[in-house]
Residue frames relative to the residue before (quaternion, step in Angstrom):
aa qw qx qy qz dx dy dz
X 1.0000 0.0000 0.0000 0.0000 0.00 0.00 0.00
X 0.4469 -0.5333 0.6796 0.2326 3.46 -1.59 0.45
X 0.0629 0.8180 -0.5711 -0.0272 3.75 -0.57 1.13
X 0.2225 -0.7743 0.5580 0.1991 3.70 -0.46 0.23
X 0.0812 -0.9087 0.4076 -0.0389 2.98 -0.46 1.35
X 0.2975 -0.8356 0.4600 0.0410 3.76 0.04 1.40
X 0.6969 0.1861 -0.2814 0.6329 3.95 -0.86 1.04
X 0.2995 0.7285 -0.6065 0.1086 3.98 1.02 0.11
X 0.7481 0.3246 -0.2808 0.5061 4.12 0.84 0.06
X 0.5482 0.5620 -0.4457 0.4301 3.61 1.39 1.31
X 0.6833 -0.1973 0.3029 0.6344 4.03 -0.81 -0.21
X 0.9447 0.2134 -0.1735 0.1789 2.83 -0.86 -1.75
X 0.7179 0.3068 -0.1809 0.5981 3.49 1.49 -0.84
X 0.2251 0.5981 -0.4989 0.5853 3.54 0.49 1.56
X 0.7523 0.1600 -0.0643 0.6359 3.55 0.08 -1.40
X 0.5462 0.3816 -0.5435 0.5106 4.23 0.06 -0.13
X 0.5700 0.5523 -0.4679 0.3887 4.43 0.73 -0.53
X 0.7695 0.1990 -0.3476 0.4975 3.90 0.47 -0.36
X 0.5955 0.6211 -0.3947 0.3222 3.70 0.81 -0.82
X 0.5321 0.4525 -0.3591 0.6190 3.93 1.62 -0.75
X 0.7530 0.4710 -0.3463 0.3019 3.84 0.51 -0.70
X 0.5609 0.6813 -0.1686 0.4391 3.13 1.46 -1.07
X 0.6822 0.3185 -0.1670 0.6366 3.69 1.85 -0.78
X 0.7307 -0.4982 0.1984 0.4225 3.62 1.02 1.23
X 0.5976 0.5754 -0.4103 0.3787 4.04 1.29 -0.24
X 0.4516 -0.6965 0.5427 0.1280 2.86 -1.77 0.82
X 0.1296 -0.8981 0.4191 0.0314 3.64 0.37 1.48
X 0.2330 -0.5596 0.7925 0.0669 3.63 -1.07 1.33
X 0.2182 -0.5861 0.7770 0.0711 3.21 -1.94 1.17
X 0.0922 -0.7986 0.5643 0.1879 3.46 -1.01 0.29
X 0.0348 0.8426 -0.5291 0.0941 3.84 -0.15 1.33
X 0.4794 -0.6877 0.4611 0.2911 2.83 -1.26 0.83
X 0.7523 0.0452 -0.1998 0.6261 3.55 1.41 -0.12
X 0.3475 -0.7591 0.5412 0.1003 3.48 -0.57 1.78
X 0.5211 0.5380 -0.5305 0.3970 3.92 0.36 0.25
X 0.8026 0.3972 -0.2023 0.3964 3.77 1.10 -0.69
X 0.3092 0.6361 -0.5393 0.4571 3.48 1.86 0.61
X 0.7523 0.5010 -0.3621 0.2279 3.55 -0.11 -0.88
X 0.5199 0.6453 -0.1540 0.5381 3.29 1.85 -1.28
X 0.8147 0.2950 -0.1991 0.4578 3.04 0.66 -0.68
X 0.7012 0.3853 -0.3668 0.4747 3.80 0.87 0.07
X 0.2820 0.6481 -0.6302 0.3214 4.10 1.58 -0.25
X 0.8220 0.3140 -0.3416 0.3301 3.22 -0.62 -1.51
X 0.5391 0.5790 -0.3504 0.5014 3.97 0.71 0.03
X 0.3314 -0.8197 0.4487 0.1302 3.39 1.46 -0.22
X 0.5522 0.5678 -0.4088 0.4535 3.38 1.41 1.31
X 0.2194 -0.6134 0.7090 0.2699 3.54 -1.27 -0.65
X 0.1868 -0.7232 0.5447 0.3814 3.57 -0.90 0.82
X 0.7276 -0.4669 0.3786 0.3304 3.45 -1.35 0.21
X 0.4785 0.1242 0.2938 0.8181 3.82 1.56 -1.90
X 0.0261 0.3922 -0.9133 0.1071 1.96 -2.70 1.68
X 0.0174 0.4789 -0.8731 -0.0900 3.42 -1.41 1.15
X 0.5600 -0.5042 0.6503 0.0959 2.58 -2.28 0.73
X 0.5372 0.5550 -0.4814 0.4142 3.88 -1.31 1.13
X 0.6199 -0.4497 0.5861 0.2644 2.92 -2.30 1.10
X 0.6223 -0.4111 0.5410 0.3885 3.73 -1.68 0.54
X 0.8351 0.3560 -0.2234 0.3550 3.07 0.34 -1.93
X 0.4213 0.5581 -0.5423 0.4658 3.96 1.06 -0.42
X 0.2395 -0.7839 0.5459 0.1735 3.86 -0.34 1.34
X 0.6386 0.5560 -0.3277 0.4191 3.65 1.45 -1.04
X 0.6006 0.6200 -0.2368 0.4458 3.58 1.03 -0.45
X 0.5762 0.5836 -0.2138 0.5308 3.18 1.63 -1.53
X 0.8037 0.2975 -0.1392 0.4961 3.87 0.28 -1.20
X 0.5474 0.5072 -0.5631 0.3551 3.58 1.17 0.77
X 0.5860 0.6318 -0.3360 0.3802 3.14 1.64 -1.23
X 0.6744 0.6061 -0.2343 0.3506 3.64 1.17 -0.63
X 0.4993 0.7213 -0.2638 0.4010 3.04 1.42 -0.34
X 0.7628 -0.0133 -0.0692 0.6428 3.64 0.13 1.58
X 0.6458 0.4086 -0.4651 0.4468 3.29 0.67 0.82
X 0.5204 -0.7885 0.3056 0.1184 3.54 -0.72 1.03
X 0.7461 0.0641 0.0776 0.6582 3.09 2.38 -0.78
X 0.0076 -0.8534 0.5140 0.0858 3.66 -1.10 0.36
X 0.3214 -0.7205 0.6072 0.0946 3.04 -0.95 0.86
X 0.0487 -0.8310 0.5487 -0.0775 3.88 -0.02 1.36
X 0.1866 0.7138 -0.6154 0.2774 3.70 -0.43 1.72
X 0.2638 0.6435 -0.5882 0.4127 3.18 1.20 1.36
X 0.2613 0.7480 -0.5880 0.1625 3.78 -0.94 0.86
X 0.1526 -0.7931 0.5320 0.2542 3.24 -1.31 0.05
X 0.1542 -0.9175 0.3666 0.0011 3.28 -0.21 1.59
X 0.2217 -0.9019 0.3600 -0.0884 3.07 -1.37 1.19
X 0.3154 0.8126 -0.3567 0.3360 2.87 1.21 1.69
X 0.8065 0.3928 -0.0515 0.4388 3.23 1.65 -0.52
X 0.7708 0.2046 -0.2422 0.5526 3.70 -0.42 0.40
X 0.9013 0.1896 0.1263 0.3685 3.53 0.51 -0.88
X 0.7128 -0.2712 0.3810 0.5226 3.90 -0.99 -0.75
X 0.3855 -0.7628 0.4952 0.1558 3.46 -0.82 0.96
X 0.7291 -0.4324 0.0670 0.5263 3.83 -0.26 0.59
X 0.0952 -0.7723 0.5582 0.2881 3.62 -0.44 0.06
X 0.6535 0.5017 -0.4234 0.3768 3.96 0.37 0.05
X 0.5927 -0.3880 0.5810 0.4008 3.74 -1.68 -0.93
X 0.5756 0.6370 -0.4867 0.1613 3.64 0.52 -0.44
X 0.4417 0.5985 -0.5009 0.4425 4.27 1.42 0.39
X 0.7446 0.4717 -0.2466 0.4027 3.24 0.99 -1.31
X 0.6813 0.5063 -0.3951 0.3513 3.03 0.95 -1.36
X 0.7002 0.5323 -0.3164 0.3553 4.00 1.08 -1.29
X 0.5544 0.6122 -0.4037 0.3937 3.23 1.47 -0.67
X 0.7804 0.4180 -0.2348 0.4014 3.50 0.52 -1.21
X 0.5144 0.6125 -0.3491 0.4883 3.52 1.50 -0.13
X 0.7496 0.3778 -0.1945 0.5075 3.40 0.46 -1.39
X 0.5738 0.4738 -0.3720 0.5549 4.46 0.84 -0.98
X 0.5961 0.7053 -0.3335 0.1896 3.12 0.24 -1.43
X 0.8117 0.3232 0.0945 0.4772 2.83 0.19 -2.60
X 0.7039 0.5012 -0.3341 0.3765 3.35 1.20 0.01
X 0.3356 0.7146 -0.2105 0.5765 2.94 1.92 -0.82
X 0.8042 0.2515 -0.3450 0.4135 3.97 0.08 -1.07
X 0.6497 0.5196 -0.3965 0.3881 3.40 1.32 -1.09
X 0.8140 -0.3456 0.3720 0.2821 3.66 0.17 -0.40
X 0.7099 0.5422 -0.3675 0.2590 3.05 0.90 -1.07
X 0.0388 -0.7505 0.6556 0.0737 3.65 -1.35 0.89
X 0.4979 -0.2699 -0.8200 0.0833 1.45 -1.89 1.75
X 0.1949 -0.6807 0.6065 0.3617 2.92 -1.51 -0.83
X 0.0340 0.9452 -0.3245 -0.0123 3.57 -0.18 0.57
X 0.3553 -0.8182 0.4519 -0.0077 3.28 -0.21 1.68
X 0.1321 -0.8763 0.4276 0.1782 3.30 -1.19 0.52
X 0.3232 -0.8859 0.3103 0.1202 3.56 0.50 0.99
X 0.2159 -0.7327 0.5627 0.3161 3.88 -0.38 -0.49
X 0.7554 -0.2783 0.4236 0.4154 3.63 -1.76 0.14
X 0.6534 0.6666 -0.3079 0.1842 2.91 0.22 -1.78
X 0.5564 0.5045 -0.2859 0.5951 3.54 1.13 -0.92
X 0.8546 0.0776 -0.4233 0.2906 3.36 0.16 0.87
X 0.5058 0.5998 -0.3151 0.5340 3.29 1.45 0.35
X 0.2667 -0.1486 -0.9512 0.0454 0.95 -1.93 1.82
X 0.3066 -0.7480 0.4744 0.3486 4.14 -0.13 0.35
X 0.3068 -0.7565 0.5513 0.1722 3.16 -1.28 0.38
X 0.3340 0.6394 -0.3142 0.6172 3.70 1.82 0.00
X 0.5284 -0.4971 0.6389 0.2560 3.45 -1.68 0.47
X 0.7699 0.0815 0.2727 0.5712 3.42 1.17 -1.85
X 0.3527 -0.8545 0.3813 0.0012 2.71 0.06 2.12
X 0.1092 -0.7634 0.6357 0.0338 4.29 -0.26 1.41
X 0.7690 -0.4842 0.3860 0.1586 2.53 -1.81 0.09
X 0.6979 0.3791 -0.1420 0.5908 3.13 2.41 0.14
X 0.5213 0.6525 -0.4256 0.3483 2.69 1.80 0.84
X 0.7378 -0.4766 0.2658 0.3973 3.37 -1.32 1.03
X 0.3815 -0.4904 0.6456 0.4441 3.57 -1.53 0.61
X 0.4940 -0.6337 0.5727 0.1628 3.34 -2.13 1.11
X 0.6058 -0.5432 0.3798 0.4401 3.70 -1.18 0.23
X 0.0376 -0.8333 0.4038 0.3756 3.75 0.40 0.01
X 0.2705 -0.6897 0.6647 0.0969 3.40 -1.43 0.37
X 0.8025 0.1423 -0.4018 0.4176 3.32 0.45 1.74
X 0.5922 -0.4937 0.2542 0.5839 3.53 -0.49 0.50
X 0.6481 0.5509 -0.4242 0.3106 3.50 0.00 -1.34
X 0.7086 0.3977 -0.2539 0.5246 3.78 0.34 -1.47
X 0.5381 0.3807 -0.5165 0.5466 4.24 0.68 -0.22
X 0.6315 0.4295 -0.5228 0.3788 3.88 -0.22 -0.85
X 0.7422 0.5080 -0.3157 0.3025 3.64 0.59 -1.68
X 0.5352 0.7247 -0.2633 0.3450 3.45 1.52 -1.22
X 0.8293 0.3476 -0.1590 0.4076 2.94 1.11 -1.32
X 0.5014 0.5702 -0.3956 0.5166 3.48 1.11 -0.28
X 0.5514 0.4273 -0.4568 0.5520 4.08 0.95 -0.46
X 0.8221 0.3817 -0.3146 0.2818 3.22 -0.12 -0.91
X 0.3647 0.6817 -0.3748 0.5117 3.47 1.83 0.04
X 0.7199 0.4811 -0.1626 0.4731 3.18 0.49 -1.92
X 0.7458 0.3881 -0.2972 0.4526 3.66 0.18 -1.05
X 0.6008 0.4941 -0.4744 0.4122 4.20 0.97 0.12
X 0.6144 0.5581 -0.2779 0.4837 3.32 1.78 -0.85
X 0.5384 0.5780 -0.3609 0.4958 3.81 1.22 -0.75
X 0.8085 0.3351 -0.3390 0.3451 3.45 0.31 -1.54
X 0.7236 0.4903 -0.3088 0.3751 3.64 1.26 0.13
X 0.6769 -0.3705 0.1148 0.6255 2.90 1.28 1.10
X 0.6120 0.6741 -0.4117 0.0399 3.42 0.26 -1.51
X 0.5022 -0.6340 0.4352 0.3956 4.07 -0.56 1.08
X 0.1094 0.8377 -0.4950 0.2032 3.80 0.44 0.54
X 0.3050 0.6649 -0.6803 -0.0461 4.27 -0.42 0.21
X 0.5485 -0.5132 0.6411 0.1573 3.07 -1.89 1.06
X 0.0238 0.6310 -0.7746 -0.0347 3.60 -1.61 0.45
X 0.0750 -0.7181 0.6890 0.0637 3.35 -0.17 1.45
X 0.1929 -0.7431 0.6310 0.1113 4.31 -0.52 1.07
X 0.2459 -0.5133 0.7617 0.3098 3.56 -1.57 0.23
X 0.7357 -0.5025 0.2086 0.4035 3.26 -1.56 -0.85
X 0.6478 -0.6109 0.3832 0.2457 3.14 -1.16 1.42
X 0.0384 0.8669 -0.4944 -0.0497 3.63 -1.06 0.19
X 0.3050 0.9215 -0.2295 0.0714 3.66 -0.41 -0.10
X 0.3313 -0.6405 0.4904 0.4893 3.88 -0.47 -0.72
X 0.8112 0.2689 -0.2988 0.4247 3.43 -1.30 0.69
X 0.7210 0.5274 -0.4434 0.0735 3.17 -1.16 1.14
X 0.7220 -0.5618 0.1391 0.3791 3.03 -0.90 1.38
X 0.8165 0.1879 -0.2381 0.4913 3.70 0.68 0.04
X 0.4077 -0.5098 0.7116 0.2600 3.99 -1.30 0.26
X 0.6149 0.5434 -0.5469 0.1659 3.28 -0.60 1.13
X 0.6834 0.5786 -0.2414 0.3740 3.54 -0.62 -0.69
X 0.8167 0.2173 0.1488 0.5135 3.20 -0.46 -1.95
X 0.6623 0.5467 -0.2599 0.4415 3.50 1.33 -1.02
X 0.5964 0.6456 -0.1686 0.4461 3.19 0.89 -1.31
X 0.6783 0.5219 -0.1449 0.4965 3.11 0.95 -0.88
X 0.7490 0.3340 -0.1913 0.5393 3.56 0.98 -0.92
X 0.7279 0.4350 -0.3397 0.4068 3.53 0.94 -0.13
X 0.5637 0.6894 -0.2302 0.3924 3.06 1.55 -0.35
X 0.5896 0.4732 -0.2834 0.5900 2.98 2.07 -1.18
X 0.6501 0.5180 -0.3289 0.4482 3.87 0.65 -0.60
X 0.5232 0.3629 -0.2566 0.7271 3.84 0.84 -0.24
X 0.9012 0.0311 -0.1511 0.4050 4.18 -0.79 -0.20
X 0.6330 -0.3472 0.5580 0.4090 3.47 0.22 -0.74
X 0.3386 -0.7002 0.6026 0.1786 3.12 -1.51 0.38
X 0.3980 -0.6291 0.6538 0.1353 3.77 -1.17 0.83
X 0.0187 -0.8419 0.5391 0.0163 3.56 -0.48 1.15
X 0.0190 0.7224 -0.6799 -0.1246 4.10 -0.17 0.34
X 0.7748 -0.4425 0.3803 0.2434 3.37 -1.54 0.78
X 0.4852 0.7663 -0.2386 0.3471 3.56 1.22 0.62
X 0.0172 -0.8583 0.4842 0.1688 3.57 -0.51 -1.18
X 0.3087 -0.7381 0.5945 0.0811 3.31 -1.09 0.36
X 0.4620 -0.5891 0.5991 0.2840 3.85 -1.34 1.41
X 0.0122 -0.7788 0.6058 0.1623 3.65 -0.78 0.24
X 0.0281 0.7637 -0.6411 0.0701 4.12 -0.16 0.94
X 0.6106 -0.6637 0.4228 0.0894 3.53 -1.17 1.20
X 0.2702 -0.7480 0.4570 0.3982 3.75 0.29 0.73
X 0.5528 0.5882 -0.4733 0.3527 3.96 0.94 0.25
X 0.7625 0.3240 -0.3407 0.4445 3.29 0.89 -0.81
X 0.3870 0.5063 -0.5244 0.5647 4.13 1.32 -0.58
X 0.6547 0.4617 -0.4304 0.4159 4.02 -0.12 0.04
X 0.6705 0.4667 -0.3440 0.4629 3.49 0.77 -1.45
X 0.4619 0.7890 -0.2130 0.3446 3.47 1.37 -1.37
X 0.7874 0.1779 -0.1815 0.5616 3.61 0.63 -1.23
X 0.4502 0.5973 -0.5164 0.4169 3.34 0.82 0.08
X 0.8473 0.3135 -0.2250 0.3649 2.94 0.17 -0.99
X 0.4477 0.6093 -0.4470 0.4781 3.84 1.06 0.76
X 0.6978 0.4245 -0.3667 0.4455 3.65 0.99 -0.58
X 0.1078 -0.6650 0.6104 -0.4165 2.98 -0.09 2.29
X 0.0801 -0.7167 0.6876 0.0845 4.00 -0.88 0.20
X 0.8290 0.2791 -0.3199 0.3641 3.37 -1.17 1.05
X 0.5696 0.7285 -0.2990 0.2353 3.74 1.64 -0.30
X 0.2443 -0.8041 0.4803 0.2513 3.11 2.09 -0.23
X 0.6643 -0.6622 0.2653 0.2231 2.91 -1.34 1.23
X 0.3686 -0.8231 0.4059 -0.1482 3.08 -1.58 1.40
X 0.1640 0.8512 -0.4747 -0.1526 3.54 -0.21 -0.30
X 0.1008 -0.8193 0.5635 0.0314 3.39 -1.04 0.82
X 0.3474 -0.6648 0.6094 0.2569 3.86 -1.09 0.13
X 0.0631 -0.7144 0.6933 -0.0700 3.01 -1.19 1.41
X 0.1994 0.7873 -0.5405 0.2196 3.66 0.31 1.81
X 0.4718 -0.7163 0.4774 0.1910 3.47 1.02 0.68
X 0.8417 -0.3314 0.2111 0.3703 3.83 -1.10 -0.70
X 0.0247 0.8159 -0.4914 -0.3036 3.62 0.44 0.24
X 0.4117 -0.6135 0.6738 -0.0155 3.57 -1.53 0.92
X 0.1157 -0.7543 0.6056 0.2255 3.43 -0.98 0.25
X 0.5382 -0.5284 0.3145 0.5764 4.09 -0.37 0.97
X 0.6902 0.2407 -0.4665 0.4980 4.01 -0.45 -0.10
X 0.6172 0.3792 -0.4752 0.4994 3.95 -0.18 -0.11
X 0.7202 0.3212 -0.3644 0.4953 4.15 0.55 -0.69
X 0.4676 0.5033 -0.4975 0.5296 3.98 0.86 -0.28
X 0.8346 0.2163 -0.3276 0.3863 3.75 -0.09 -1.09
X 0.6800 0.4171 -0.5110 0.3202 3.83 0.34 0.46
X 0.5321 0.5689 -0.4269 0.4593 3.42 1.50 -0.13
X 0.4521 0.4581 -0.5073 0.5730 3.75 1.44 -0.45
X 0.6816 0.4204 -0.4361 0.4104 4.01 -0.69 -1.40
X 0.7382 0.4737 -0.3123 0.3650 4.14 0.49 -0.90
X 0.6285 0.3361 -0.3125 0.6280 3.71 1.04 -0.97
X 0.5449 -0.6781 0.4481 0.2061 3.76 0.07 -0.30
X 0.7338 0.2670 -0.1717 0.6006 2.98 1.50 0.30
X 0.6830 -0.5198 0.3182 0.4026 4.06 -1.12 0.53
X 0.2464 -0.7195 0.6480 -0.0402 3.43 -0.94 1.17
X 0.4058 -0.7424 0.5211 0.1119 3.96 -0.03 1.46
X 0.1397 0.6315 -0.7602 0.0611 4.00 -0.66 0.53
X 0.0029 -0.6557 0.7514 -0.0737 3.03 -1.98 0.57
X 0.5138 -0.6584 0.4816 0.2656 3.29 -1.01 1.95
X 0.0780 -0.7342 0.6742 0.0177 2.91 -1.70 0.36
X 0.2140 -0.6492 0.5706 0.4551 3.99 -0.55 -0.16
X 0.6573 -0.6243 0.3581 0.2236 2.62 -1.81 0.06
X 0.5889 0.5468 -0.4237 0.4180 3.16 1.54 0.32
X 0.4314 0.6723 -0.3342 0.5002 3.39 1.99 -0.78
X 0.7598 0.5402 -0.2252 0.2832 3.24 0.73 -0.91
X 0.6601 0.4354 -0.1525 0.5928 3.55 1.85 -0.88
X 0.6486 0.3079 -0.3793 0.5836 3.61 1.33 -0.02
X 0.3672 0.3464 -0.6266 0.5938 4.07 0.70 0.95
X 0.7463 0.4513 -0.3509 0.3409 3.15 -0.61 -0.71
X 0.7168 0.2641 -0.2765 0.5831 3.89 0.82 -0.60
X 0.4803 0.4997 -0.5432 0.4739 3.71 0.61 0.16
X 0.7922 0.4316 -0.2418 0.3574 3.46 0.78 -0.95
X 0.3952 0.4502 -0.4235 0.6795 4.01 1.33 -0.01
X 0.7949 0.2996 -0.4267 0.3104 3.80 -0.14 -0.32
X 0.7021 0.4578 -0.2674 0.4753 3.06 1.32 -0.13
X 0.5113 0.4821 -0.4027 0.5865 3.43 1.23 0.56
X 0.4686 0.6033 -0.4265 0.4843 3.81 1.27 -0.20
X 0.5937 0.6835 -0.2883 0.3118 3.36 1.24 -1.63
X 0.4549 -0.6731 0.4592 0.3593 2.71 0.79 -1.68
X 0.4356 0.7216 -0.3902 0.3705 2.97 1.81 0.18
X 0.3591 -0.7790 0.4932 0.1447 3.90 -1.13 0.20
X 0.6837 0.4521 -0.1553 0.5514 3.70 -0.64 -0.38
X 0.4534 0.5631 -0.6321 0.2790 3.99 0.68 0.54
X 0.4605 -0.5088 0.5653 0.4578 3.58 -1.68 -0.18
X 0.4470 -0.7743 0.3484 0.2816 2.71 -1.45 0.87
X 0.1801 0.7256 -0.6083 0.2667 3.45 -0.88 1.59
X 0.0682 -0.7748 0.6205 -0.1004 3.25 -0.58 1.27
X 0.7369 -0.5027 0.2630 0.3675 3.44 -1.29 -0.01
X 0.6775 0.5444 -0.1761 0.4621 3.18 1.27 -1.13
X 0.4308 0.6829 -0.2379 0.5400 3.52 1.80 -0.46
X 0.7143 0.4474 -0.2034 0.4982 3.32 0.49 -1.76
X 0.3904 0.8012 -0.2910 0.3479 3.57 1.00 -0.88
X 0.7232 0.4084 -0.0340 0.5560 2.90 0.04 -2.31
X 0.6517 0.5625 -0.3414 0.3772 3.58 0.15 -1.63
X 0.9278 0.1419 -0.1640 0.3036 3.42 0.20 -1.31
X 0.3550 0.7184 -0.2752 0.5311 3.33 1.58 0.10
X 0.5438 0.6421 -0.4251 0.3336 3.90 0.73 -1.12
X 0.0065 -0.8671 0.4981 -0.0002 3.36 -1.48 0.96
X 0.2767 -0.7038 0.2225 0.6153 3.72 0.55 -0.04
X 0.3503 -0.7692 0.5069 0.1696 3.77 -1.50 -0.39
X 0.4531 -0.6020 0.5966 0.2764 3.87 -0.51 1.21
X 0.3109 0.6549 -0.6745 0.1395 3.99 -0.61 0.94
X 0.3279 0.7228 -0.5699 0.2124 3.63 1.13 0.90
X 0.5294 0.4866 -0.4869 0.4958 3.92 1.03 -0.40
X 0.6646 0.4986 -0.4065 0.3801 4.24 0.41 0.36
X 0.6545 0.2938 -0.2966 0.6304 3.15 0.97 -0.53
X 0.4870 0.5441 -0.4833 0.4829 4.12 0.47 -0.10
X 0.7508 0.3834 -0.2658 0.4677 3.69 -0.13 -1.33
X 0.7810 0.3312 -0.1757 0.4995 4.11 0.56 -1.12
X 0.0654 -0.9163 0.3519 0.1797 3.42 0.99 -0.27
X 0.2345 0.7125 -0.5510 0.3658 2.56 0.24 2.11
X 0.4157 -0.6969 0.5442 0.2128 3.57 -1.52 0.25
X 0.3029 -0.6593 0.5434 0.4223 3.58 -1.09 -0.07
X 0.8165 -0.1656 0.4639 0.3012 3.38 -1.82 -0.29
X 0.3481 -0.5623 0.6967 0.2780 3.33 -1.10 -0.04
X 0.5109 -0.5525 0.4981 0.4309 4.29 -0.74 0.50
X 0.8346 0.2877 -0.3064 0.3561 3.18 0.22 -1.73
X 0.6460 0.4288 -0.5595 0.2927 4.06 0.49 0.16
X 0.4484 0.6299 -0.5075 0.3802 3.69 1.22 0.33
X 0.8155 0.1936 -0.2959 0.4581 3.11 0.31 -1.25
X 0.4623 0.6362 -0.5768 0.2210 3.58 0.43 0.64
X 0.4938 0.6870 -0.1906 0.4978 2.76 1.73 -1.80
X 0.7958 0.3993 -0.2874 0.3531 3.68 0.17 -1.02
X 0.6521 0.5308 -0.3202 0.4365 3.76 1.54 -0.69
X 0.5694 0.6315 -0.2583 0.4585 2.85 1.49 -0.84
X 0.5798 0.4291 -0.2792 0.6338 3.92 0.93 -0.71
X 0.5508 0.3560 -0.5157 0.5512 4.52 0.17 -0.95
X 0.6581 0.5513 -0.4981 0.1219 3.75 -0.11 -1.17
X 0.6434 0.6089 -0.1158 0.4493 2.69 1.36 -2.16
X 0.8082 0.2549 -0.1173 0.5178 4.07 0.44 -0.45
X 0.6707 -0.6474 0.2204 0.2870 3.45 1.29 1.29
X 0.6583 0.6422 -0.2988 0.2551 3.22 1.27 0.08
X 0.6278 0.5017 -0.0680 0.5912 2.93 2.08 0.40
X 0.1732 -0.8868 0.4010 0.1513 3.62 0.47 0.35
X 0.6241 -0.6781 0.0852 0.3788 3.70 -0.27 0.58
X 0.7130 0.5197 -0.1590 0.4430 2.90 2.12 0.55
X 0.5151 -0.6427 0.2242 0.5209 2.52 2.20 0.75
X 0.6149 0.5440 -0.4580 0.3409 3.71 0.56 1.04
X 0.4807 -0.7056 0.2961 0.4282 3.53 -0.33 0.56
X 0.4509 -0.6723 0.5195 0.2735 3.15 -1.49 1.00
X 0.6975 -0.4504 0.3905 0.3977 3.52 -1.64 -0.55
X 0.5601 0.6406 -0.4288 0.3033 3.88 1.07 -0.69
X 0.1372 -0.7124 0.6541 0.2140 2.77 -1.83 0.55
X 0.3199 -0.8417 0.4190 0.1169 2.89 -1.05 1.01
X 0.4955 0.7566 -0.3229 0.2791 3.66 0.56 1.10
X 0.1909 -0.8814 0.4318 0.0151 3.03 0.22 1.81
C-alpha cells in the first residue's frame, strides 16, 4: 500500500514511518516543513519514500497528499500534557476532520487514527475497555481528543474503514523533540517524582509502531483497539525508573486534588514569566491523577503481538537521552537541544 503518513516529524508517527516500511509500504509524510522529515527519520535509520508539503487542517493540501495513496495513518496533533498550557486553538479537530474526513470520502481503507486515554478520564469503570464510555473531559487536550472520537465513532458506526488507537503514555528512544513523556522522566531524575494514588499504562513508542503496522489490512472495517501497554502505579513507575537509571528516584504522595492545584499554580506561574518549573501543568496533573488501568488484551490477541517489558523502555530511552546529551553520566540533564 501507499500510506500517508501525518505527524511523520513527531514520536509516534516517526517510528510508525519505518515499521509501515519495514512491512513492504510505501510511506508519504505530510509536513508542513519537508526539509525537517529527513532529520528527523536518519537517526531511525530510514529514508521516507514521499513528502507532500501542508497544514493537516489546510483540507486542500490534505486531499492532495492523498491522492494515490490507498491509506493513512494520522498522528499529527498538538499535545497538551507536558511542560506547559495545553493547546489553546481547534487545529486537532480541525486536522482531524480534514485528514479522517477526506479520506473517509475518497476510499481509502484503512484509515488509522491515533487517540489518547484521555477520552475517558476521569473513568467511570474500575478497568477502562474498549466499550467504555467517552469521559466528560476536564481539560482542553482530552475535549479536542473527545471530540475527534466522537467524530470518528459517527464515521465507524457508518461503516466507515476507520481503526482507533486509543494510546496511554507513549515512551521510548528516539525523537525529534524532548517533550511530553521526556519531560516527565527527566524531571523525575532532577526533582523527584509527585505520586497521587493513581497510575499510568506505559506502551513503548516501538511497539504503538509495530501496532499500526499491523492495522494496514484492507477490508476489516472499522475498529477500535487500546494500545495501553503496562499499567504501573506512579510509585511502582518511580521505582523502575530508579532500578533503570541505577540509582534512587525520590516520589512523594500527594492527593489528587493537591496534585491538579500544583500543577495550576504552576501554568500561572509560567504566565508570570517565571522559568525553570518542573514540568507539570494542569492538564498533566489531570492525566496523572485521574489514571486507571485498561483491558487492551483483545489488541494484542487479534494482532498477535506482545508489549515490552517497562523497565527495558525506560532503560532503552535513558540510554538514547544519554547518547544525544540529554542526560549526563549520572542521570542529570544535560544542556542539548534536541530539535531538528
Amino acid at each position: 500500500m501507499r500510506v500517508l503518513v501525518t505527524g511523520g516529524t513527531g514520536f509516534i508517527g516517526s517510528h510508525a514511518v519505518p515499521a509501515l516500511q519495514r512491512n513492504g509500504h510505501t510511506v508519504r509524510v505530510l509536513a508542513r516543513d519537508p526539509a525537517r522529515v529527513p532529520a528527523v527519520l536518519e537517526p531511525l535509520g530510514t529514508k521516507v519514500d514521499e513528502i507532500a508539503s501542508g497544514d493537516m487542517c489546510d483540507a486542500s493540501a490534505v486531499r492532495a497528499a492523498l491522492v494515490h495513496c490507498d491509506a493513512v495513518v494520522h498522528c499529527a496533533a498538538e499535545i497538551g500534557v507536558g511542560g506547559g498550557r495545553g493547546p489553546t486553538g481547534t487545529s486537532n479537530v480541525d486536522g482531524a476532520h480534514a485528514v479522517i474526513g477526506s479520506a473517509v470520502e475518497l476510499g481509502l481503507d484503512p484509515v488509522v487514527y491515533t487517540s489518547s486515554i484521555t477520552v475517558h478520564l476521569p473513568a467511570t469503570d474500575p478497568v477502562i475497555t474498549p466499550d467504555s464510555a467517552l469521559a466528560e473531559p476536564l481539560s482542553t487536550y482530552g475535549a479536542q481528543k473527545a471530540s475527534i472520537d466522537a467524530f470518528v465513532q459517527e464515521l465507524q458506526e457508518r461503516g466507515a474503514p476507520v481503526t482507533t488507537l486509543v494510546l496511554s503514555g507513549v515512551y521510548g528512544p528516539v525523537s525529534p523533540h524532548i517533550d511530553g513523556s521526556f519531560a516527565a522522566l527527566l524531571g523525575a531524575l532532577d526533582a523527584g517524582m509527585l505520586a497521587p494514588d493513581s497510575g499510568l499504562g506505559v506502551v513503548d513508542v516501538r511497539d504503538v509502531a509495530r501496532v499500526i503496522a499491523c492495522c494496514m489490512e484492507l477490508g476489516r472495517g472499522p475498529r477500535r483497539y487500546l494500545v495501553t501497554g503496562n499499567f504501573v502505579t506512579w510509585e511502582q513507575w518511580t521505582a523502575v525508573l530508579s532500578e533503570a537509571a541505577g540509582r534512587t528516584v525520590p516520589f512523594t504522595e500527594v492527593s489528587p486534588q493537591d496534585m491538579i492545584d500544583l500543577g495550576r499554580r504552576f501554568d500561572e506561574m509560567r504566565d508570570e514569566g517565571r522559568e525553570g518549573l518542573p514540568p507539570l501543568s494542569v492538564e498533566a496533573a489531570i492525566v496523572m491523577a485521574s489514571g486507571r488501568p485498561a483491558d487492551d488484551s483483545a489488541t494484542l490477541r487479534e494482532l498477535g503481538l506482545t508489549y515490552r517489558p517497562t523497565l527495558e523502555t525506560f532503560r532503552d530511552t535513558l540510554d538514547w537521552l544519554r547518547e544525544t546529551g540529554h542526560l549526563d553520566g549520572e542521570g542529570r540533564q544535560g544542556s542539548r537541544d534536541h530539535t531538528p
